[in-house]
Structures are given as C-alpha cells and as structure tokens.
LUMTOR-915423 format. One record per atom (N, C-alpha, C, CB): residue number from 1; residue in one letter; atom name; x, y, z. Coordinates in steps of 0.02 Angstrom, whole numbers. Glycine has a CB too. Example, Ala and Ser with C-alpha at 12.3 -4.5 7.8 and 13.67 -1.06 7.14 Angstrom:
k	r	a	east	north	up
1	A	N	660	-284	390
1	A	CA	615	-225	390
1	A	C	660	-165	390
1	A	CB	565	-224	452
2	S	N	642	-112	354
2	S	CA	684	-53	357
2	S	C	645	2	394
2	S	CB	704	-30	286
This chain:
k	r	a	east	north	up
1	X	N	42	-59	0
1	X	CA	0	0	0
1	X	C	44	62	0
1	X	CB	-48	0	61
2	X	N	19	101	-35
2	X	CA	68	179	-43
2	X	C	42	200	31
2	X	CB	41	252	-123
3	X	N	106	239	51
3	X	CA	88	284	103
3	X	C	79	358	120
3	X	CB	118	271	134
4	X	N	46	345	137
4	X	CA	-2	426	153
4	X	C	15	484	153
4	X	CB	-26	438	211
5	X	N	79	471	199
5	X	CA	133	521	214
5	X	C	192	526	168
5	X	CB	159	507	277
6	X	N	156	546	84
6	X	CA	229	559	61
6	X	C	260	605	35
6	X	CB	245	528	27
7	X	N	213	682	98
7	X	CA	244	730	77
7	X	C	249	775	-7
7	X	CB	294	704	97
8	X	N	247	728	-36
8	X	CA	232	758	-102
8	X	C	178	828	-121
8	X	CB	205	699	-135
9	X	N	141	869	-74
9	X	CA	80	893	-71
9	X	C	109	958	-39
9	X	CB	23	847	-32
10	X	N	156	960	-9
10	X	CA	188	1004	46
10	X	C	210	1085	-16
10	X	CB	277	948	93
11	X	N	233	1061	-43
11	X	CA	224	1124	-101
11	X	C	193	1172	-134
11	X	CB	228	1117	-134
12	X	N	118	1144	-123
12	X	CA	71	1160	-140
12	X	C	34	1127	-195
12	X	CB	81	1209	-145
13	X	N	52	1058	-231
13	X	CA	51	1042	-288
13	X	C	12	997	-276
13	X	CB	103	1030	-319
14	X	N	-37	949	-312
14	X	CA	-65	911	-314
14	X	C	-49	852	-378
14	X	CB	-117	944	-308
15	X	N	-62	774	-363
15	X	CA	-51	733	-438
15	X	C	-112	739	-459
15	X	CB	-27	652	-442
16	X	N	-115	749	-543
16	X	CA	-197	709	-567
16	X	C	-190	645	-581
16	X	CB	-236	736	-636
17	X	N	-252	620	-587
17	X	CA	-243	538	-611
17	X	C	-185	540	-655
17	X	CB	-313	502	-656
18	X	N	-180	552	-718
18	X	CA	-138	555	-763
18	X	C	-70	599	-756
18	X	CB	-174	573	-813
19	X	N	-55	609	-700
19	X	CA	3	616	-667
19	X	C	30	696	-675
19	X	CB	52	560	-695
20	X	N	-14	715	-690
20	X	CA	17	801	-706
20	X	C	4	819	-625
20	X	CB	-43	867	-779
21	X	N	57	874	-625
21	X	CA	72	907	-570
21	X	C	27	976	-574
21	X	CB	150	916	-566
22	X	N	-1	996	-540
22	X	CA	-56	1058	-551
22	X	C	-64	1069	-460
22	X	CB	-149	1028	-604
23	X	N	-65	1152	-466
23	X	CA	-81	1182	-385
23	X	C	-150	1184	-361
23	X	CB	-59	1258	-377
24	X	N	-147	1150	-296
24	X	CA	-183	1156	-265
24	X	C	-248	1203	-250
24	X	CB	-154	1150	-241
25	X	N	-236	1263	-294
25	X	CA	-272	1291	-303
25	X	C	-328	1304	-344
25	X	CB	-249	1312	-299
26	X	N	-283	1271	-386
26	X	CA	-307	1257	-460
26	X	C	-391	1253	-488
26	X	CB	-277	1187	-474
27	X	N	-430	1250	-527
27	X	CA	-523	1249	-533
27	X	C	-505	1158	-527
27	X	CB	-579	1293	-639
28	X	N	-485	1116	-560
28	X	CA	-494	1061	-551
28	X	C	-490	1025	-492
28	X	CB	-466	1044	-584
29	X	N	-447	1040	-447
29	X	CA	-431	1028	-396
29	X	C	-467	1055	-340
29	X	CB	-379	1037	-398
30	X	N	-478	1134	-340
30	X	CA	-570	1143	-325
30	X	C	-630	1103	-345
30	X	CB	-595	1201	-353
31	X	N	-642	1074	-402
31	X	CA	-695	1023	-422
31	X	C	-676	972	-357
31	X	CB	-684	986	-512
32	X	N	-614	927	-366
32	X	CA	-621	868	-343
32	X	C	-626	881	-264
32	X	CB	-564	822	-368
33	X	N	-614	957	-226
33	X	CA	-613	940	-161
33	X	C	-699	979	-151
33	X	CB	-535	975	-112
34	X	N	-728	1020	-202
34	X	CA	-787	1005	-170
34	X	C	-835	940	-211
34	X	CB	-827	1078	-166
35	X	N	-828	900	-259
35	X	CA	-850	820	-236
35	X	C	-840	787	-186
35	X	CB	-831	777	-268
36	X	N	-782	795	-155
36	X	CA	-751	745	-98
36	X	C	-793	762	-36
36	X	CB	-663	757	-82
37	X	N	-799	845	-28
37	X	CA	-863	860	16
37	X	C	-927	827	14
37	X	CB	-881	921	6
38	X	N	-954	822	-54
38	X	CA	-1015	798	-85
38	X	C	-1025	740	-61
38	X	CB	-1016	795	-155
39	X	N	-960	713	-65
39	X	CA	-978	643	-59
39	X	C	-980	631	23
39	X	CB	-921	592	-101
40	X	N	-942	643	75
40	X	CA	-939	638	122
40	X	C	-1027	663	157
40	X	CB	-873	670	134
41	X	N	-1044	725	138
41	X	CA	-1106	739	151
41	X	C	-1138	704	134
41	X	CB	-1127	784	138
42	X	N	-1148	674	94
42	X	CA	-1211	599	62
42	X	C	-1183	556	127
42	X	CB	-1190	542	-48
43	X	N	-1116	533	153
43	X	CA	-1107	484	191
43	X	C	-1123	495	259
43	X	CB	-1050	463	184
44	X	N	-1161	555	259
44	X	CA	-1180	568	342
44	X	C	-1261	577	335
44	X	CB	-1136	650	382
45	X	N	-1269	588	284
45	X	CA	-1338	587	288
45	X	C	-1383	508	272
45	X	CB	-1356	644	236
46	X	N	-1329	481	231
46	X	CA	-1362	396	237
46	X	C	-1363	378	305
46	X	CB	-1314	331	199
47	X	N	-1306	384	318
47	X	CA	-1292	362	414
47	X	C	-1371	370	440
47	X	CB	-1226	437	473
48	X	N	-1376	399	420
48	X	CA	-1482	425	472
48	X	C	-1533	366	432
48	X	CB	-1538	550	436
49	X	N	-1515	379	368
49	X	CA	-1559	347	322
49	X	C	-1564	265	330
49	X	CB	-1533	366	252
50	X	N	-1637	269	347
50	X	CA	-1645	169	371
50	X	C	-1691	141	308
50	X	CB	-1708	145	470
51	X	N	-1720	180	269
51	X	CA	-1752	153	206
51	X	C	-1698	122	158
51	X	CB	-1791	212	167
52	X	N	-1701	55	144
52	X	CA	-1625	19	125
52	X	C	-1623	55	73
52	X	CB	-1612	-68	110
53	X	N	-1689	76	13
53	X	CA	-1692	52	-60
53	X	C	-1654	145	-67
53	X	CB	-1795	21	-107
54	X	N	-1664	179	-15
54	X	CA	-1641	244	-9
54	X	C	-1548	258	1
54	X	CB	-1685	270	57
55	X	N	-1539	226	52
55	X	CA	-1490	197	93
55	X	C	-1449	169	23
55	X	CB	-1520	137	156
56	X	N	-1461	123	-24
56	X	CA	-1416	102	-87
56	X	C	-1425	151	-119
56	X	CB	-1428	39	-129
57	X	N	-1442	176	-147
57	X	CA	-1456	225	-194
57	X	C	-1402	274	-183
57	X	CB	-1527	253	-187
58	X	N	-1404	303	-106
58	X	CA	-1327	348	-83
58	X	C	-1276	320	-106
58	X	CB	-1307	355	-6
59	X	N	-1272	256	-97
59	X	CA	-1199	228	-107
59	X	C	-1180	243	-155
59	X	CB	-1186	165	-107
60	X	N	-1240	219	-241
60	X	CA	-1229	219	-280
60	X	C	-1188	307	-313
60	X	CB	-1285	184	-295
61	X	N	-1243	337	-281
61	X	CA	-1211	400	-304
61	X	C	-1150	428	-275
61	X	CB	-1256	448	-298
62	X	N	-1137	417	-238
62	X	CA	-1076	400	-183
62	X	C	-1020	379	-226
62	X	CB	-1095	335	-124
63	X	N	-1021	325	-259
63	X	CA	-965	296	-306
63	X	C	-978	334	-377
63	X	CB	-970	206	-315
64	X	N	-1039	368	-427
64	X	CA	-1033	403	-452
64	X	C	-997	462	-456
64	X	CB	-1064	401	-454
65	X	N	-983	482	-405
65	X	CA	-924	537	-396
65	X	C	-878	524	-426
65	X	CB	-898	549	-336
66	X	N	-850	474	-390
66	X	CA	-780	452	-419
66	X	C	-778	453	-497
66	X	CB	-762	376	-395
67	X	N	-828	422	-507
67	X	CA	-802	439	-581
67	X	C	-805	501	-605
67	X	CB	-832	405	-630
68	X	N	-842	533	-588
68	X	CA	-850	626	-599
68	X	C	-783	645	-576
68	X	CB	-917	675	-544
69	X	N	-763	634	-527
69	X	CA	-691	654	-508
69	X	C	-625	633	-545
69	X	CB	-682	631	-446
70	X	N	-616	574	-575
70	X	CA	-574	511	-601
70	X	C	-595	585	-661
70	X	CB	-605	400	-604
71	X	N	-641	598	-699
71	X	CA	-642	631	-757
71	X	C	-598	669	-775
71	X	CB	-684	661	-763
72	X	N	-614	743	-701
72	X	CA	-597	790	-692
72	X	C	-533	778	-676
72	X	CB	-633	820	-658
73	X	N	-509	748	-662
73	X	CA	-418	730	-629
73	X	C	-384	693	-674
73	X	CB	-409	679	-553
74	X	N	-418	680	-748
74	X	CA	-382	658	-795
74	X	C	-378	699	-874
74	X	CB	-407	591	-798
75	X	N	-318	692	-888
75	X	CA	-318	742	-923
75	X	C	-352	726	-1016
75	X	CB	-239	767	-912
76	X	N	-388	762	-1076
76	X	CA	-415	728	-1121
76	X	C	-380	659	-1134
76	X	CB	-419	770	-1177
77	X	N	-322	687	-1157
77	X	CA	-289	625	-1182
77	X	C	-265	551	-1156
77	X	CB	-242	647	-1200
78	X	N	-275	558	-1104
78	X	CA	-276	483	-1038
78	X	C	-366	459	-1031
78	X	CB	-242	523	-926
79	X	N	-397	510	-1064
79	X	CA	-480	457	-1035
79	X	C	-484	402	-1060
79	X	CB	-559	482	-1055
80	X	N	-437	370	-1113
80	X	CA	-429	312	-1131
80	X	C	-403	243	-1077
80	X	CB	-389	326	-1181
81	X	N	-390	282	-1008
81	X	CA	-367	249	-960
81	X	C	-441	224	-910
81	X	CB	-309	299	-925
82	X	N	-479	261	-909
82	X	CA	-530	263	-878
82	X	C	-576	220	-892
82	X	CB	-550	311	-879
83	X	N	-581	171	-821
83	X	CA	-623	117	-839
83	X	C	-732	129	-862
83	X	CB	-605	68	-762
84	X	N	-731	178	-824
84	X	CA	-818	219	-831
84	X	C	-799	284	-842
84	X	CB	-877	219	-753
85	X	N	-874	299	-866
85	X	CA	-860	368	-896
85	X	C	-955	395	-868
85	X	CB	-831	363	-1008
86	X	N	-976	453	-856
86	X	CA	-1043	471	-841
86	X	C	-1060	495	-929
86	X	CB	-1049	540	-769
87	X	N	-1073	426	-967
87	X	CA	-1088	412	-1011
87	X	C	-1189	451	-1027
87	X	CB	-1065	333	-1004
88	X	N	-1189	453	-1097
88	X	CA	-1263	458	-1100
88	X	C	-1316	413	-1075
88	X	CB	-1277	463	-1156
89	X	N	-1294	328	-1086
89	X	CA	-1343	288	-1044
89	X	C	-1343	291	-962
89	X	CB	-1330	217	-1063
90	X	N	-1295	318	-938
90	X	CA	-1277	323	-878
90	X	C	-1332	391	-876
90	X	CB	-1190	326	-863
91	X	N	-1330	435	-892
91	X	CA	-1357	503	-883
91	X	C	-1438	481	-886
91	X	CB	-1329	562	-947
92	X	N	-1462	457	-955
92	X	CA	-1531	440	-952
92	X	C	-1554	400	-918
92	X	CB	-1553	425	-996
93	X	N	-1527	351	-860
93	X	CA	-1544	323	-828
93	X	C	-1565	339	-765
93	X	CB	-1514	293	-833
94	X	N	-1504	403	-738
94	X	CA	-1526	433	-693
94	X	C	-1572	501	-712
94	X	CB	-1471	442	-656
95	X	N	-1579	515	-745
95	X	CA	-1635	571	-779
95	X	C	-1693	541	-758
95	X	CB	-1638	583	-867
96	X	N	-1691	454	-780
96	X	CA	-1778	424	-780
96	X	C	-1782	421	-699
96	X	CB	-1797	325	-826
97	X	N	-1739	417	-661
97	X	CA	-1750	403	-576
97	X	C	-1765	478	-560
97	X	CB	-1670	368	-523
98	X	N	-1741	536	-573
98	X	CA	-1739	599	-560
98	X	C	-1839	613	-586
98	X	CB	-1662	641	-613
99	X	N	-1846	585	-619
99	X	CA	-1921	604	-658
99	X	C	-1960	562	-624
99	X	CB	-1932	591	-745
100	X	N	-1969	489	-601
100	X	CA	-1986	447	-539
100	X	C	-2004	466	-505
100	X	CB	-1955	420	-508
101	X	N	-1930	509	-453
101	X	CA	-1958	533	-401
101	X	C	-2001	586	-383
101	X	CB	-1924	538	-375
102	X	N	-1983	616	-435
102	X	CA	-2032	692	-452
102	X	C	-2111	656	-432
102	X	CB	-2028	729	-562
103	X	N	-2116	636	-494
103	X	CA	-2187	602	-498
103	X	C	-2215	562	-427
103	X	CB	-2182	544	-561
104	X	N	-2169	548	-399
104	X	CA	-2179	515	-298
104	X	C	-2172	572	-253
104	X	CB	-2104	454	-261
105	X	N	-2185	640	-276
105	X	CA	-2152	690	-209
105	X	C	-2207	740	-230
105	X	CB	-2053	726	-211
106	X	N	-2242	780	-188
106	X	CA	-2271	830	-178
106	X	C	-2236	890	-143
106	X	CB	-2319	810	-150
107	X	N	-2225	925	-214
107	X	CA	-2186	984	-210
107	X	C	-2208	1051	-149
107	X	CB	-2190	1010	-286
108	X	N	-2172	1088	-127
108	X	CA	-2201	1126	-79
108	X	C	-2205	1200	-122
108	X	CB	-2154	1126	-5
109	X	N	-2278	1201	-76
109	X	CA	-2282	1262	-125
109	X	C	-2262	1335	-117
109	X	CB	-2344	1267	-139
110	X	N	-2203	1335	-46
110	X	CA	-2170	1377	-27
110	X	C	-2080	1385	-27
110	X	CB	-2199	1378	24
111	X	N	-2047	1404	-21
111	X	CA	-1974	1389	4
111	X	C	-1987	1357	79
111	X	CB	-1922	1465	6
112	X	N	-1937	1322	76
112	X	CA	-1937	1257	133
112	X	C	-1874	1289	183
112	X	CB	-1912	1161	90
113	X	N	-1897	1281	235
113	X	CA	-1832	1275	282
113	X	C	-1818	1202	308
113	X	CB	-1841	1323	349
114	X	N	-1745	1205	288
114	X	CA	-1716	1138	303
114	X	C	-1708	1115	395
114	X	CB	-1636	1141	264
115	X	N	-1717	1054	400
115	X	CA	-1722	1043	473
115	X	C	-1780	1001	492
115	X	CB	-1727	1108	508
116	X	N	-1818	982	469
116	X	CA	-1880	944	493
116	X	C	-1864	860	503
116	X	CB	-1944	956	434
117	X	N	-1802	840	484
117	X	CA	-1779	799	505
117	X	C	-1708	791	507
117	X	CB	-1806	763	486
118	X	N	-1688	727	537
118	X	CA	-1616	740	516
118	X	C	-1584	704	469
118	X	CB	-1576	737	564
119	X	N	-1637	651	423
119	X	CA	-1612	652	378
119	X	C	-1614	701	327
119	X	CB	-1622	609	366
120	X	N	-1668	724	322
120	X	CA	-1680	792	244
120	X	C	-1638	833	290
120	X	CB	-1783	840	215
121	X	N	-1603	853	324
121	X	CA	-1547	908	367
121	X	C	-1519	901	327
121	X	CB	-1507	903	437
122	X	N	-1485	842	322
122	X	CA	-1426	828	296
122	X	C	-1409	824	206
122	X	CB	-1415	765	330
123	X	N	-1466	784	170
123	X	CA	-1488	782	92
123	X	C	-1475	855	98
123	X	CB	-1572	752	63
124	X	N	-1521	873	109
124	X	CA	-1517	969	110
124	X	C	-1459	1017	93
124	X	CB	-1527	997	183
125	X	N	-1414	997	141
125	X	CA	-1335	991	140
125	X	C	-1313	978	87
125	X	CB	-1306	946	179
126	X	N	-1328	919	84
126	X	CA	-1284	899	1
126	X	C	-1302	912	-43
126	X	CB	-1271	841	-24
127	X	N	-1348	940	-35
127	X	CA	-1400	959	-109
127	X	C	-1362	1019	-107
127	X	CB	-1503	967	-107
128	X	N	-1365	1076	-68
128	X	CA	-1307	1132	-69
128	X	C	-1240	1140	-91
128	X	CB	-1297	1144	-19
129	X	N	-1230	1064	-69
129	X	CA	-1153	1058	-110
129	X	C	-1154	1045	-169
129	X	CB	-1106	1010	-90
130	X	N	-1177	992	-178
130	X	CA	-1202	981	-254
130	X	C	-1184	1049	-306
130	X	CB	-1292	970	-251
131	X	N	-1241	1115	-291
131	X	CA	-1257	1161	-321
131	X	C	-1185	1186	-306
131	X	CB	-1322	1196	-302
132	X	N	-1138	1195	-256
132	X	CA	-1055	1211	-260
132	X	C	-1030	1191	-321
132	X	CB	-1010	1174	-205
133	X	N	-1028	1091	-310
133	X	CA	-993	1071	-355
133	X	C	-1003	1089	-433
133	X	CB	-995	1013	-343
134	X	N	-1053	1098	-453
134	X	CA	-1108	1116	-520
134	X	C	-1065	1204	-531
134	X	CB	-1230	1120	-486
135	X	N	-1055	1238	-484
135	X	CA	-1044	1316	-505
135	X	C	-988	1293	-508
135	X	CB	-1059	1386	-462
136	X	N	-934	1242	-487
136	X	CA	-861	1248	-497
136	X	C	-861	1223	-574
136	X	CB	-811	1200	-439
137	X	N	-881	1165	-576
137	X	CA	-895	1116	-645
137	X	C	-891	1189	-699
137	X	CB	-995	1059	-645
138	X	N	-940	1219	-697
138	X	CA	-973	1268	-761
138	X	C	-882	1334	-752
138	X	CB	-1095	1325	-724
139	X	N	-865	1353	-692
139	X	CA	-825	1376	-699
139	X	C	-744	1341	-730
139	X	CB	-835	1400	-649
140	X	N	-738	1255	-711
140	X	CA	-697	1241	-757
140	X	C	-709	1248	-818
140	X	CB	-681	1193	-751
141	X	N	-776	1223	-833
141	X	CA	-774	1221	-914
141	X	C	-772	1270	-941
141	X	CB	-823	1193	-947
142	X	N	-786	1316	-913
142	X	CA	-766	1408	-952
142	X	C	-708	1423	-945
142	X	CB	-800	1480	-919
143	X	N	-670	1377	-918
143	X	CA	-586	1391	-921
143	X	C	-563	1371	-973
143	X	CB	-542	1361	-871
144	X	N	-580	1288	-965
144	X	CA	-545	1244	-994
144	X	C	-607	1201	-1018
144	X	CB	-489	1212	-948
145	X	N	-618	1203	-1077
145	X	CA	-701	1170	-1096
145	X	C	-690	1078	-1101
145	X	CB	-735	1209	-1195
146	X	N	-757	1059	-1042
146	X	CA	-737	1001	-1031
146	X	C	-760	960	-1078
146	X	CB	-750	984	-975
147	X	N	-740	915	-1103
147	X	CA	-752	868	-1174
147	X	C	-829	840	-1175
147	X	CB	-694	793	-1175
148	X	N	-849	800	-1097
148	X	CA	-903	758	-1078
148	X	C	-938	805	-1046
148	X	CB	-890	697	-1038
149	X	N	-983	836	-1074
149	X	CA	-1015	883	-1053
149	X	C	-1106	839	-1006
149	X	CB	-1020	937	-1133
150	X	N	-1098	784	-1041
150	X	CA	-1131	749	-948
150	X	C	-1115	774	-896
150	X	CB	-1111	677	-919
151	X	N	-1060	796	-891
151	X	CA	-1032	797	-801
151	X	C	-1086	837	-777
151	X	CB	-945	840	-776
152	X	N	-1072	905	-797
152	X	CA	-1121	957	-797
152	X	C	-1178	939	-766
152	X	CB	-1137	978	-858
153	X	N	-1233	894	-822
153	X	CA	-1293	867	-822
153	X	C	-1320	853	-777
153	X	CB	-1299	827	-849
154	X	N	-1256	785	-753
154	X	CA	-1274	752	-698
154	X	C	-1280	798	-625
154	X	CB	-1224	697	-693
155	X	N	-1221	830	-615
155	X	CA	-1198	891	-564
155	X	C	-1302	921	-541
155	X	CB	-1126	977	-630
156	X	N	-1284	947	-604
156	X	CA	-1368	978	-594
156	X	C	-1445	909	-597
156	X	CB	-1382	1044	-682
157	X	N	-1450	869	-605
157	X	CA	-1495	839	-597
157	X	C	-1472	811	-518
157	X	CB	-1507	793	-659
158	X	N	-1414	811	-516
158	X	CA	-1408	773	-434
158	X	C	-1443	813	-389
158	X	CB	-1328	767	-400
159	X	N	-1436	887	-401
159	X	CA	-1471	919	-341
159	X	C	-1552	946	-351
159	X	CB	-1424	982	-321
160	X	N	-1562	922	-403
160	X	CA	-1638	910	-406
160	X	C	-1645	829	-362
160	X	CB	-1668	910	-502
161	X	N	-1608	805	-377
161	X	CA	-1623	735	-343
161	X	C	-1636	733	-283
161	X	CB	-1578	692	-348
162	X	N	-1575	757	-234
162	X	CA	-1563	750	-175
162	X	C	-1599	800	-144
162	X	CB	-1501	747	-163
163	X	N	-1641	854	-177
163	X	CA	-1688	881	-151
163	X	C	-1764	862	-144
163	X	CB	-1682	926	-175
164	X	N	-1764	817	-209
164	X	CA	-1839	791	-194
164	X	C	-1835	741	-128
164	X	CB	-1872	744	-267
165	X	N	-1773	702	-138
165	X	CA	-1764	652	-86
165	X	C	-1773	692	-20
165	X	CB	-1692	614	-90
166	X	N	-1734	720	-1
166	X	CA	-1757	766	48
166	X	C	-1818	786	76
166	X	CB	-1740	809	33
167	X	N	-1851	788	11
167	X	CA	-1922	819	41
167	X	C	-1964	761	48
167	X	CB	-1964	878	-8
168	X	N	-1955	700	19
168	X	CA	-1975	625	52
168	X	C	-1975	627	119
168	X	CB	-1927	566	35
169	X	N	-1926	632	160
169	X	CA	-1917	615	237
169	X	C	-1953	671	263
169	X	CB	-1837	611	268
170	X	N	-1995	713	240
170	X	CA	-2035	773	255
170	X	C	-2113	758	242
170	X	CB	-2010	834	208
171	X	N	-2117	741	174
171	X	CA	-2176	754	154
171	X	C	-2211	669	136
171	X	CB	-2167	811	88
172	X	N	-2187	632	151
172	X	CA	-2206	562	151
172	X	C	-2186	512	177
172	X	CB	-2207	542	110
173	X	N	-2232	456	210
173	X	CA	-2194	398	238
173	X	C	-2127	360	176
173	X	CB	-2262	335	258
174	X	N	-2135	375	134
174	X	CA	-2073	347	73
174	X	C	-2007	335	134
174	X	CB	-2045	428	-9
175	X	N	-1988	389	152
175	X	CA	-1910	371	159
175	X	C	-1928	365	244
175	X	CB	-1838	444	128
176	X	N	-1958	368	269
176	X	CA	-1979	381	342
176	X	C	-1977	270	363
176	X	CB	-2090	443	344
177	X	N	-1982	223	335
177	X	CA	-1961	159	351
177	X	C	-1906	143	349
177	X	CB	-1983	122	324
C-alpha cells in the first residue's frame, strides 16, 4: 500500500490521475475537493437513512463521484485509461430516476426550511453542495471546456435529486421506514 505520508503535497502541488502536477489551487482541484465534500455529506446523511432502497441508492451516487472526479483529474488525452465514464446511458438512466421521483413527491408550494428531520438536514446539505460542485464544474469548463459535457448534467440533476429526496423524509412515509 502507498503511504499517506509522502509529503509530495507540501508544495502546494497536487497529482492528477494522469500524473500532471497542477496547484492546489487550481479549478480542477477545487472540483475534486468540493465532490469529496459531496460525497462525504451523502455519507452522513445515509448514516440516518434506514429506508435500505434509499440507503443504496446513496452509495450508488456515492461511487458516481468518483467517476466525476477520475474525469476531472484526468487529463483529455488519458480518458482512454478510464475504466467508466458518466456516459449518456448512464445520464438517461438517472434522468428516468430523477423524473420517478418527481412524480412520488409533492412539491411545496413555498421555500422550505431545512431541518424537519435529520435526515432531509442533511440531503439538504448535500443538495447545497451539489449546487457548489455544479458552479465549480461550469466555472472549469469556461476555463478549460470540458469534453463530456454529462458531467455538468449530472452535477445539476443530482441536486434536483437529492432535493426531492429530501423532501421525502418530510412530506411522506417513502423514506420515513
């Protein structure tokens, strides 16, 4: 196992997948540390979440990151390295779950304050980040225009997602088992 501590980072520099050296400061490297948020916030808000079919579903999007991240941390010419990609069947698949849930949720017909439980606390949360990660995304690609313009897509349908979900543990027994 590589170890943790190897200093390499102390400069300010970061590796991408494809091994370029780029600062820490960098928009990409902003992408991947607010996904890494994203993702960690989905992992505290499943923690609450006891509805299994809800509960997998985090995971799943949970490991979707990674590949959103694996994207963004590789440079065009290495995506040939990349085992997944947030492909169009990948996208319309979660589009049809994003339209699902719609159709299972009764929208509020006000702005919501977050807090009525602690799981939608938390979705809530990530749904916020989400909308971070989505303004960084649009600001890389106005830097540096990103090839797979899914990323984007997904970025923004996630936080339609994780908001309807949210309003499940609010507005219906759905996520409340």
């Amino acid at each position: 196992m590589t170890s943790m501590l190897r200093k390499s980072g102390d400069t300010g520099y970061s590796d991408l997948f494809s091994s370029q050296r780029i600062s820490k400061s960098s928009l990409p490297i902003a992408v991947l540390g607010d996904l890494d948020e994203l993702g960690s916030a989905l992992g505290v808000a499943r923690s609450y979440i006891k509805n299994q079919m809800i509960h997998d579903e985090i995971i799943l999007i949970q490991r979707s990151l990674f590949v959103v991240g694996a994207e963004i941390a590789t440079e065009k010419d290495e995506y040939h390295r990349l085992s997944k990609r947030i492909d169009d069947t990948f996208l319309n698949a979660f589009e049809n779950k994003v339209a699902k849930r719609h159709q299972e949720t009764t929208l509020p017909k006000d702005f919501i304050v977050a807090g009525d439980s602690k799981e939608s606390a938390h979705l809530h949360l990530a749904r916020s980040i989400a909308r971070r990660c989505e303004r960084s995304i649009v600001a890389l690609n106005e830097s540096n225009p990103l090839e797979n313009k899914n990323l984007l897509a997904y970025i923004n349908r996630l936080s339609v997602y994780l908001y309807l979900l949210a309003l499940s543990f609010d507005d219906s027994p759905l996520g409340k088992d």
